[in-house]
Backbone bond lengths (Angstrom), bond angles and torsions (degrees), N, CA, C in turn:
res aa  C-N    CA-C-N  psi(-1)  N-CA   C-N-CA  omega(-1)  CA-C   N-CA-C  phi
1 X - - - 1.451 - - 1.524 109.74 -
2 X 1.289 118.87 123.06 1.235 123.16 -178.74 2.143 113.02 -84.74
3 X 1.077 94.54 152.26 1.905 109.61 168.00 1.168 90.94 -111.42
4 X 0.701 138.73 66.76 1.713 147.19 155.63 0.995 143.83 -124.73
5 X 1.637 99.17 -69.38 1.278 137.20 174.91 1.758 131.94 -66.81
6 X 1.157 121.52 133.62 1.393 112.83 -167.21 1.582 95.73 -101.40
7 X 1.308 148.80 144.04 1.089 161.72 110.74 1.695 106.15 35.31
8 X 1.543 107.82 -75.51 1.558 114.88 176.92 1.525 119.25 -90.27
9 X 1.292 115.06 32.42 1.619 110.75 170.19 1.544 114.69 -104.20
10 X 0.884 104.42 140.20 1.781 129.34 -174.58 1.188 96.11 -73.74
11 X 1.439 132.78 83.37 1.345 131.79 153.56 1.532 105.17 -87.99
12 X 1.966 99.41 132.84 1.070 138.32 171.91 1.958 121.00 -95.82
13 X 1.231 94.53 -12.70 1.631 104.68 177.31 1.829 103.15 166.05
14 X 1.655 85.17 134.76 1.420 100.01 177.30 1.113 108.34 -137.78
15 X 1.354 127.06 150.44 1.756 141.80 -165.87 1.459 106.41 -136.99
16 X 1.230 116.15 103.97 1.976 115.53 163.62 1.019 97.38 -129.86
17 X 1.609 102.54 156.25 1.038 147.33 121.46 1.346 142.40 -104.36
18 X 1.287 139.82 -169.75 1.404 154.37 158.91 1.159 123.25 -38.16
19 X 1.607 106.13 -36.29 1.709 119.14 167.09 1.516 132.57 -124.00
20 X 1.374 107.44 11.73 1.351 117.56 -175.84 1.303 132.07 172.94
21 X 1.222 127.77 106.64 1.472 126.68 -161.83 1.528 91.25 -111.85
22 X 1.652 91.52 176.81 1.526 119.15 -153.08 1.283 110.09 173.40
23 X 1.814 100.55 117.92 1.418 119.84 168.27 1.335 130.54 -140.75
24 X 1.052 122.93 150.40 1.435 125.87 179.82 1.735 111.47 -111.20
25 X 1.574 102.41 137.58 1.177 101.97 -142.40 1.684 101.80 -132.45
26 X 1.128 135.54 121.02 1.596 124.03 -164.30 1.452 104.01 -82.36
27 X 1.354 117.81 116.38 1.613 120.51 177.69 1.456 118.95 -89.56
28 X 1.468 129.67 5.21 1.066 122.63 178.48 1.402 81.38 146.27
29 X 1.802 100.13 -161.97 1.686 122.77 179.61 1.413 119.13 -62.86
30 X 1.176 126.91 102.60 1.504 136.14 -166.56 1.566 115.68 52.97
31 X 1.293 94.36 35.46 1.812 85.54 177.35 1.716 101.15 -121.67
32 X 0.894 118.46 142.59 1.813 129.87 -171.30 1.476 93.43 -142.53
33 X 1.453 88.85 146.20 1.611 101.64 -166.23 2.035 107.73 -138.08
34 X 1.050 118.24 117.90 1.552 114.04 -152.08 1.900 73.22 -125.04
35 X 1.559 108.92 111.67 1.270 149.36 117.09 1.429 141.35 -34.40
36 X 1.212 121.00 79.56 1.979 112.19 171.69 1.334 102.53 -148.29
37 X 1.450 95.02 149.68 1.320 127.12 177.14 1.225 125.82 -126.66
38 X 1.126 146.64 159.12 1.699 149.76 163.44 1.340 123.00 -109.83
39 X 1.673 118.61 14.79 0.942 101.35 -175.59 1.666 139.77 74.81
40 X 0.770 108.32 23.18 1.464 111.57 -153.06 1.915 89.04 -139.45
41 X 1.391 107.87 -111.20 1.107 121.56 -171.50 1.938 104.07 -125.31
42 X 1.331 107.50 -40.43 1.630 116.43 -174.10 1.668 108.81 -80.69
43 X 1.390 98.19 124.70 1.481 113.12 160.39 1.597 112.01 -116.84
44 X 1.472 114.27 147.15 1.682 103.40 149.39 1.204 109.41 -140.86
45 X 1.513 107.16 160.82 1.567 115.55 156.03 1.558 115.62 -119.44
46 X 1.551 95.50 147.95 1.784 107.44 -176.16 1.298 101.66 -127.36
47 X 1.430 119.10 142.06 1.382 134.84 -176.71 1.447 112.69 -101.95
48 X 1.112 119.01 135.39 1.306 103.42 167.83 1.631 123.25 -166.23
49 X 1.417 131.92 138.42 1.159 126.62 -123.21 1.829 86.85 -107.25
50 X 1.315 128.15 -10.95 0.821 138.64 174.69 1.677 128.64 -101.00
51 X 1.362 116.00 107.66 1.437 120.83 176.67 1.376 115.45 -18.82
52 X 1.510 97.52 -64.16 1.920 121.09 -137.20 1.805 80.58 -85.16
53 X 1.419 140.83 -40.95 1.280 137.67 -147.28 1.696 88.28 -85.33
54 X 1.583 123.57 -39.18 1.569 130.75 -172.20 1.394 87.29 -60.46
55 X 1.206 122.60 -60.46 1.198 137.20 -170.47 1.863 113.65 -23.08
56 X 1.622 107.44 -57.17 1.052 142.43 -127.79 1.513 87.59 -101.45
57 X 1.042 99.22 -68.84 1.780 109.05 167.89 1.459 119.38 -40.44
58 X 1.758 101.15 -54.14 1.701 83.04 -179.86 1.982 105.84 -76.52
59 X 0.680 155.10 19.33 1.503 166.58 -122.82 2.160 85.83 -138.52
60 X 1.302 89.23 -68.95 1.572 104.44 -179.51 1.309 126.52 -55.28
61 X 1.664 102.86 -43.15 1.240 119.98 -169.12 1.773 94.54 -74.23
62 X 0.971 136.14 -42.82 1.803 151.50 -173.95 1.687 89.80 -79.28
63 X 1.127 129.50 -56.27 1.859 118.93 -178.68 2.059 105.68 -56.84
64 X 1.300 121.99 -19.03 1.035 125.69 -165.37 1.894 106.42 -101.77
65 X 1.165 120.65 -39.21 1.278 129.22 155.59 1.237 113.07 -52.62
66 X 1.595 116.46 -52.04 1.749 109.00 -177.71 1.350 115.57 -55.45
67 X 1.788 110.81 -27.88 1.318 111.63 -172.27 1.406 110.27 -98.87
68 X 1.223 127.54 67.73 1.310 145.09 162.85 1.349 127.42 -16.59
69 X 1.629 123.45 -22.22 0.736 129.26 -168.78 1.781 106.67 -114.51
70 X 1.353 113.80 -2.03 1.079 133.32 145.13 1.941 112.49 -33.88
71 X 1.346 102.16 139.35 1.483 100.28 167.70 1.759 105.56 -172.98
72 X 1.563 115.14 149.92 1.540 115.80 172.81 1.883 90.83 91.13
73 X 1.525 85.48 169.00 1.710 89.21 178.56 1.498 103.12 -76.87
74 X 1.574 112.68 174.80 1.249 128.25 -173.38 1.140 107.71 -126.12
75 X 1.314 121.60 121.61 2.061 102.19 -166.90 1.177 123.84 -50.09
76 X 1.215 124.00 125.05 1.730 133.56 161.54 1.722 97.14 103.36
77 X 1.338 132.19 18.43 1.217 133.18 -178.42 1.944 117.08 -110.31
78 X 1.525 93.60 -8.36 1.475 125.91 173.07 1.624 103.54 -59.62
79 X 1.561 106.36 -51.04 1.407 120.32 -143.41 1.592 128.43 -142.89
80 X 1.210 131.53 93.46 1.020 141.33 -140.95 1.656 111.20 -49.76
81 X 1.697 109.30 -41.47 1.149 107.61 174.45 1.347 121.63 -76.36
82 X 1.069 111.41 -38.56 2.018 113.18 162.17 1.645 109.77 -35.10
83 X 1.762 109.97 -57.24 1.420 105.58 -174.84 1.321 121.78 -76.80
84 X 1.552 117.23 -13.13 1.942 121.65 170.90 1.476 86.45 -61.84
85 X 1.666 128.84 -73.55 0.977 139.68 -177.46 1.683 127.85 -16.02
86 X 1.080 70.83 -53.02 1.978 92.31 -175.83 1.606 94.59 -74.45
87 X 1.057 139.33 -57.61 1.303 155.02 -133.08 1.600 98.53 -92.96
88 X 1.495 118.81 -52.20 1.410 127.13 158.35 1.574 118.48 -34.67
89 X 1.344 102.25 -64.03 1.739 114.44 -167.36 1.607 103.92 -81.00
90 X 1.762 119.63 -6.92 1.414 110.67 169.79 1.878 110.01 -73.94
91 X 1.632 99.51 -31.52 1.157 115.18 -165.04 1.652 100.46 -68.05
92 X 1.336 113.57 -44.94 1.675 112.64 -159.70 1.722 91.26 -78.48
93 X 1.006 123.17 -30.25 1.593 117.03 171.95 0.976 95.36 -81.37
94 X 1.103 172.54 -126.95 1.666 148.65 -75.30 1.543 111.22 -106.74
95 X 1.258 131.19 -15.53 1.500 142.16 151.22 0.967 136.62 -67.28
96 X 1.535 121.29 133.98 1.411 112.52 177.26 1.655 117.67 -131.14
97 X 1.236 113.32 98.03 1.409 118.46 164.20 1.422 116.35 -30.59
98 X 2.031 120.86 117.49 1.633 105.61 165.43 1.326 101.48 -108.16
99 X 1.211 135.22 148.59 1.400 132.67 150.25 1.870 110.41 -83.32
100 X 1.633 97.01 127.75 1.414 99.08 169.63 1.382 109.40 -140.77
101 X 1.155 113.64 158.14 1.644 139.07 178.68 1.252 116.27 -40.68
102 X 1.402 119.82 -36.79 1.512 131.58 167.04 1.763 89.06 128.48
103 X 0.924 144.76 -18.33 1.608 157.55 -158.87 1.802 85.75 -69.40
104 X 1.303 111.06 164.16 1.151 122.40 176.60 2.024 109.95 -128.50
């Protein structure tokens, strides 16, 4: 049972554990909405107009729980536009656009 979650939200992926859940949640037409809590006292929500970046975040947000020994913010994890940001310029470095003829 989630503290999160409302009854009528379109969850697309959810992650718990013992200390912290996390979901991403479809808010309408290109809007994604990334959900977590710890249980404790702190919740947040992040908006985001992009699938693959919601995507990406909860990906991070679950690599950062596994690492338990993790603690304090992590740069660009504060702030939604820091992490599009970050997440953008990981993409244009590690990708490579080919143009082809259509031929296989």
């Amino acid at each position: 049972m989630s503290l999160l979650l409302e009854d009528t939200d379109k969850v697309l992926l959810s992650h718990t554990t013992d200390t912290v859940e996390v979901h991403l949640i479809k808010e309408g037409e290109n809007k994604f909405l990334v959900v977590w809590g710890d249980y404790v006292a702190n919740a947040w929500e992040e908006l985001y107009a992009d699938l693959s970046v919601a995507l990406a975040r909860v990906s991070t947000l679950v690599w950062i729980v596994q690492k338990q020994e993790l603690e304090g913010e992590i740069y660009g994890l504060a702030d939604t536009t820091k992490w599009t940001n970050l997440w953008y310029d990981t993409l244009a470095n590690l990708t490579v656009c080919v143009d082809t003829d259509g031929s296989k």
